[in-house]
C-alpha positions as CSV (number, residue, x, y, z in Angstrom):
1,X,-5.1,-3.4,45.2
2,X,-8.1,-1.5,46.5
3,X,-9.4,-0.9,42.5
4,X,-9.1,-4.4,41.8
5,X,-11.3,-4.5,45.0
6,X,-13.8,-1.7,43.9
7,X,-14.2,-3.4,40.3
8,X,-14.7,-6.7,42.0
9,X,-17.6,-5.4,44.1
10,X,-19.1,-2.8,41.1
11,X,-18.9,-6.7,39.1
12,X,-20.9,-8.8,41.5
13,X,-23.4,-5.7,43.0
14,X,-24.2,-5.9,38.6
15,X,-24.4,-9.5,38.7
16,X,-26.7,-9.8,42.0
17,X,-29.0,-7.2,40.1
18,X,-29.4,-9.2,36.7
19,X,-29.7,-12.5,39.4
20,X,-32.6,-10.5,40.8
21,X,-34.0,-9.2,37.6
22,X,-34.3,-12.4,35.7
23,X,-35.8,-14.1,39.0
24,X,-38.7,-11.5,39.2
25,X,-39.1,-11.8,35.5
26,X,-39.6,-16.0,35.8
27,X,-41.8,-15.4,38.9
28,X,-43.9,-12.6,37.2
29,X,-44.4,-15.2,34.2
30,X,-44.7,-18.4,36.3
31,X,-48.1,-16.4,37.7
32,X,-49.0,-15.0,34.7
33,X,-49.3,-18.5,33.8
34,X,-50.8,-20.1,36.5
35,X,-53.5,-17.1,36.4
36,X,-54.1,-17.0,33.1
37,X,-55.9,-19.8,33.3
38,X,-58.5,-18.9,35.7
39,X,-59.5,-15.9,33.6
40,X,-59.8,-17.4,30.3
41,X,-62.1,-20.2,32.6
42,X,-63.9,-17.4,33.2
43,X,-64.7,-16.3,30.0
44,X,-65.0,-20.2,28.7
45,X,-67.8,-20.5,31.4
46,X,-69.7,-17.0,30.9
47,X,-69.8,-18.1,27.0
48,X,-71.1,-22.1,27.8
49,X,-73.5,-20.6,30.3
50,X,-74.5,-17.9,27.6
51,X,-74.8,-20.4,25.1
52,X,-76.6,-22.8,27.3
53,X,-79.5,-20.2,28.1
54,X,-79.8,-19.7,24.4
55,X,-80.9,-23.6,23.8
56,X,-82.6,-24.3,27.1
57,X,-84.1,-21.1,27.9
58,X,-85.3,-20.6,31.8
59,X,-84.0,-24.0,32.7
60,X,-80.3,-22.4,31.2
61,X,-80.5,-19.9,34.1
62,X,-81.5,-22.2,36.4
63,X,-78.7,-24.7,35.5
64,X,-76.3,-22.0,35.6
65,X,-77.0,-20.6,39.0
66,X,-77.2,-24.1,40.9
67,X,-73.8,-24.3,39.2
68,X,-72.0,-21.1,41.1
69,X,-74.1,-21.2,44.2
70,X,-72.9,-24.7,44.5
71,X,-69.3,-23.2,44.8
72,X,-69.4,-21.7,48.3
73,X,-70.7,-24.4,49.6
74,X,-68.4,-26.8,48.6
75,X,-65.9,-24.3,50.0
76,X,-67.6,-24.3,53.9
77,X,-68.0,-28.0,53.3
78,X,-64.2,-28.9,55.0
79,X,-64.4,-26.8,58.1
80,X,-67.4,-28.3,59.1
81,X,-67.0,-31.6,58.9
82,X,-63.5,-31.3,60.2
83,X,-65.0,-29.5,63.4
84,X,-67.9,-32.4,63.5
85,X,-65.3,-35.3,63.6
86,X,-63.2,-34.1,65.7
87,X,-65.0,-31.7,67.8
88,X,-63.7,-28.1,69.2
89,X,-62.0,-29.9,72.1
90,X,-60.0,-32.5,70.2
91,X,-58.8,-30.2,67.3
92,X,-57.6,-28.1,70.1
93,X,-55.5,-30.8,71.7
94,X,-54.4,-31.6,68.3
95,X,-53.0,-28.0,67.8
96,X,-51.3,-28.1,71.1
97,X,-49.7,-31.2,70.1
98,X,-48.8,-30.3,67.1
99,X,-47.2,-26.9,68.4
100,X,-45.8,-28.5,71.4
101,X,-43.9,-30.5,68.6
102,X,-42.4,-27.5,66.2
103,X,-41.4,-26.2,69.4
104,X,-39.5,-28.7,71.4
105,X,-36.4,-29.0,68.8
106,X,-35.9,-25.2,68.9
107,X,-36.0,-25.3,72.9
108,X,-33.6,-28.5,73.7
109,X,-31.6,-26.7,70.6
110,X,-31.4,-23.3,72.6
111,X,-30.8,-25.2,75.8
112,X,-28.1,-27.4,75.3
113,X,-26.3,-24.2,73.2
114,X,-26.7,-22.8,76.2
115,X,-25.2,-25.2,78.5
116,X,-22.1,-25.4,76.4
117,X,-21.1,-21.9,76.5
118,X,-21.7,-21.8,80.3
């Protein structure tokens, strides 16, 4: 009976490895796709801003850098105006509120567990 057992386990420990295997493999080409894509954007725009600076000259340069200096601030533009709506006070009710609310389910959950083995 016990090298039924053994081959049992040696079986699944092997399939739990290929389970594992095959689920890094997807996830390493799941990002490779989702990634890929930025890089070759990042060629594609290199070449457009190259080729762009060929037929416009000076004004090509200029283009091109109002272009990627416009990306930061398009990426500081949603804290701001977040904090100017609602102000620091008011987002910080809003996270207490919010946190009182995740909480409260785990505490009456822990509580009334509690009760019932008392």
């Amino acid at each position: 009976m016990t090298c039924h057992r053994q081959e049992l386990i040696a079986v699944l420990l092997a399939l739990s490895q290929l389970v594992n295997l095959c689920a890094n493999d997807g996830q390493r080409l799941f990002d490779a796709c989702m990634l890929g894509v930025f890089a070759l954007a990042g060629i594609a725009s290199v070449g457009g801003a190259a080729y762009s600076i060929f037929l416009l000259g000076a004004w090509g340069i200029l283009g091109f850098a109002i272009f990627f200096l416009f990306i930061p601030i398009q990426a500081s533009i949603p804290p701001s105006s977040s904090l100017i709506r609602f102000g620091w006070h008011q987002l910080r009710n809003v996270n207490i509120l919010v946190a009182d609310i995740h909480v409260k389910p785990d505490i009456q959950a822990a509580t009334s567990s509690g009760a019932n083995n008392g």
